[in-house]
ROLUMNU-362783 format. One line per 8 residues: their letters; for each residue x, z, y of C-alpha. Coordinates in steps of 0.001 Angstrom, whole numbers, padded with zeros to 6 digits. Each point is the difference from the previous one (the first is absolute). Example, Ala and Ser with C-alpha at 12.3 -4.5 7.8 and 13.67 -1.06 7.14 Angstrom:
as	012300 007800 -004500; 001370 -000660 003440;
This chain:
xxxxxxxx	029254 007361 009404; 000676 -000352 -003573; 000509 003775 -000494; -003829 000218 001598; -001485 -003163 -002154; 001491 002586 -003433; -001511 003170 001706; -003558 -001346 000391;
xxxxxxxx	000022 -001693 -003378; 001233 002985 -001535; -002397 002441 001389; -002872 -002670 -001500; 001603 000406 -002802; -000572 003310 -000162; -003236 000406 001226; -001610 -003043 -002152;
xxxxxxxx	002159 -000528 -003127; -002475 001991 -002507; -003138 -001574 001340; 001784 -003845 000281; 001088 001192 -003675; -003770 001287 -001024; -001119 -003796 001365; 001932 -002382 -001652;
xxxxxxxx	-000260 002475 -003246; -003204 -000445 -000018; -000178 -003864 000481; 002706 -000804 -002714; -000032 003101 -002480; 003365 000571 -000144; 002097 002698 000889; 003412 -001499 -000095;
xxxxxxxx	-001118 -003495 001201; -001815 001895 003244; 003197 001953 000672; 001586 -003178 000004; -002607 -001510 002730; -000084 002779 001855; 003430 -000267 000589; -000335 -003922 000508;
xxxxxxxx	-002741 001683 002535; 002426 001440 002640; 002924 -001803 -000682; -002199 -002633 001554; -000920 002301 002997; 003193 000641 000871; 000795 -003561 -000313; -002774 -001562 002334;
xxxxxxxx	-000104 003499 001856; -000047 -002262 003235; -003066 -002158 -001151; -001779 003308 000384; -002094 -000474 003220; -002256 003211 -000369; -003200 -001747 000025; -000803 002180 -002700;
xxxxxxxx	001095 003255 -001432; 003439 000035 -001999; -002007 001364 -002530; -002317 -003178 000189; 002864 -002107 000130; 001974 002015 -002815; -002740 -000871 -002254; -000295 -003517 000881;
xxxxxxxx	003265 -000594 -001462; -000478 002294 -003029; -003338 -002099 -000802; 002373 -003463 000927; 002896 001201 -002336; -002460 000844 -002893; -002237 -003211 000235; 003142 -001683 000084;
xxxxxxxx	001303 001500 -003673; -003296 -000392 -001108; -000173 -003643 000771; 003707 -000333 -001975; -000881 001949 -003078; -000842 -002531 -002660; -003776 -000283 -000516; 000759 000815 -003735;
xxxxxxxx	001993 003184 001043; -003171 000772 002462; -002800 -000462 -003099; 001992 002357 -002154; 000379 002547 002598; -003727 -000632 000799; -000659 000791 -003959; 001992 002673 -000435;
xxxxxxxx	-001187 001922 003169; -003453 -000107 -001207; 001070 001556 -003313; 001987 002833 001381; -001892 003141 001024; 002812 002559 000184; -000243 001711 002760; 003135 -001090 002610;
xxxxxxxx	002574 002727 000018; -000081 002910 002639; 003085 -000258 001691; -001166 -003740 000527; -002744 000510 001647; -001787 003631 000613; -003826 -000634 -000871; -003106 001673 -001527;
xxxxxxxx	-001009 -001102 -003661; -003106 -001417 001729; 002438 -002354 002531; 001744 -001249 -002825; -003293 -001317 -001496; -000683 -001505 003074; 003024 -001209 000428; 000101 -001860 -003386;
xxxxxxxx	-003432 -001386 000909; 001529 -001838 003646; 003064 -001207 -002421; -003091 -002029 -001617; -000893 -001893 003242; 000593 -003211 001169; 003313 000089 002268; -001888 -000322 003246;
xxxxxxxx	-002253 002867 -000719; 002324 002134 -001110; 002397 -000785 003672; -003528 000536 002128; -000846 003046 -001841; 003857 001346 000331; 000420 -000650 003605; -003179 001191 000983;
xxxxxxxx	-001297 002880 -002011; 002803 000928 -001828; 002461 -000004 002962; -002513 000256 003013; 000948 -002895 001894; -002527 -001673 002382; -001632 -003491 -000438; 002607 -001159 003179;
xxxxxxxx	002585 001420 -001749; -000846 -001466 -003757; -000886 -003120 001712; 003601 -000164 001051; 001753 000807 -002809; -001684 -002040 -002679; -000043 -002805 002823; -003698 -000160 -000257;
xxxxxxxx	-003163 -000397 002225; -001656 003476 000875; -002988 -001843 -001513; 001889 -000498 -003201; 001503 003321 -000032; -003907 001784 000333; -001965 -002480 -002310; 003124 -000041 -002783;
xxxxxxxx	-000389 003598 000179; -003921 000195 -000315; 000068 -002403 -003345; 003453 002342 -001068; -001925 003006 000202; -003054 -001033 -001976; 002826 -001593 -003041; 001410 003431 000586;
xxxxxxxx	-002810 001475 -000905; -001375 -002384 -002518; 003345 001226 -001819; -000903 003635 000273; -003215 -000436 -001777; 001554 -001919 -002417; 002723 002418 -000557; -002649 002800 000477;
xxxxxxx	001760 001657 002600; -003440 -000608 001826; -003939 000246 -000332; -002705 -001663 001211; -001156 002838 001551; 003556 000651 002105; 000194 -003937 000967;
C-alpha cells in the first residue's frame, strides 16, 4: 500500500514538478525559495496522499497545495523583508536566466509587468491564462467563489493592461 501511495506521488512528481515549480516562481520570485516549496509541495502530497478524494484532478489538487504552501511563506516573511523585495523587484529588469525558465524576450517583459500586480491578480492571471486552468478548477485552488475567480480576473486584466501602456508594451490602438 505504501509502495503504491510512493509510486503515484512519484509519477506526479514527474509529470508536474516544472509547472508546480513555474507557479510558485512566479508568485514569490525566487528560484531557490520555490525549489524549496515545491518540495514542501509533494512532501505534503505524499503525506495527506489519503485526504485525496479525487473530486478534482491531482493536478487541481497539486496546485492547491503549492498555492497553500506559498501563501503560507508569504504570510511569515516579515512585512519589512516583503517591501524590500517589493522595491527591489520593480528595479530589476534583467532578464531571468535561460536555464530558469525558457521564454521569449517579449515574455520576460510581460512577465516583469505581472511581478508588478497585486498578489491576487497575479494568482488569477497564473492559474488561468498562464497555466490554463478552468474557473472550477481556479475556484478550487485559490479557495474562491467562481464569481470571484471571473470578476478578480476581469479587473486583473484591465491593471494588466493599464501596466502595459504604462510600460509601453501596449497602444491604444492594440487595447
Amino acid at each position: 500500500m505504501e509502495s503504491d501511495k510512493s509510486k503515484v506521488v512519484q509519477d506526479w512528481y514527474d509529470t508536474y514538478n516544472e509547472p508546480i515549480f513555474k507557479f510558485i516562481f512566479m508568485m514569490i520570485q525566487d528560484y531557490q525559495q520555490a525549489e524549496d516549496l515545491r518540495h514542501e509541495t509533494f512532501i505534503k502530497a505524499f503525506v495527506n496522499y489519503d485526504s485525496f478524494k479525487h473530486h478534482s484532478s491531482p493536478k487541481t489538487w497539486l496546485y492547491s497545495i503549492a498555492h497553500n504552501v506559498t501563501i503560507d511563506f508569504i504570510r511569515k516573511r516579515k512585512p519589512l523583508t516583503m517591501i524590500k523585495e517589493v522595491l527591489l523587484l520593480k528595479k530589476d529588469e534583467a532578464p531571468m536566466p535561460c536555464e530558469l525558465v525558457q521564454i521569449r524576450e517579449t515574455s520576460i517583459e510581460l512577465y516583469r509587468v505581472l511581478g508588478t500586480l497585486k498578489e491576487s491578480y497575479r494568482k488569477v492571471i497564473i492559474l488561468r491564462k498562464v497555466k490554463g486552468f478552468s474557473i472550477y478548477e481556479t475556484a478550487k485552488i485559490l479557495g474562491w467563489s467562481e464569481s470571484k475567480v471571473k470578476s478578480t480576473l476581469f479587473r486583473a486584466i484591465q491593471a494588466f493592461e493599464k501596466e502595459m501602456l504604462k510600460e509601453g508594451l501596449l497602444n491604444e490602438k492594440t487595447v
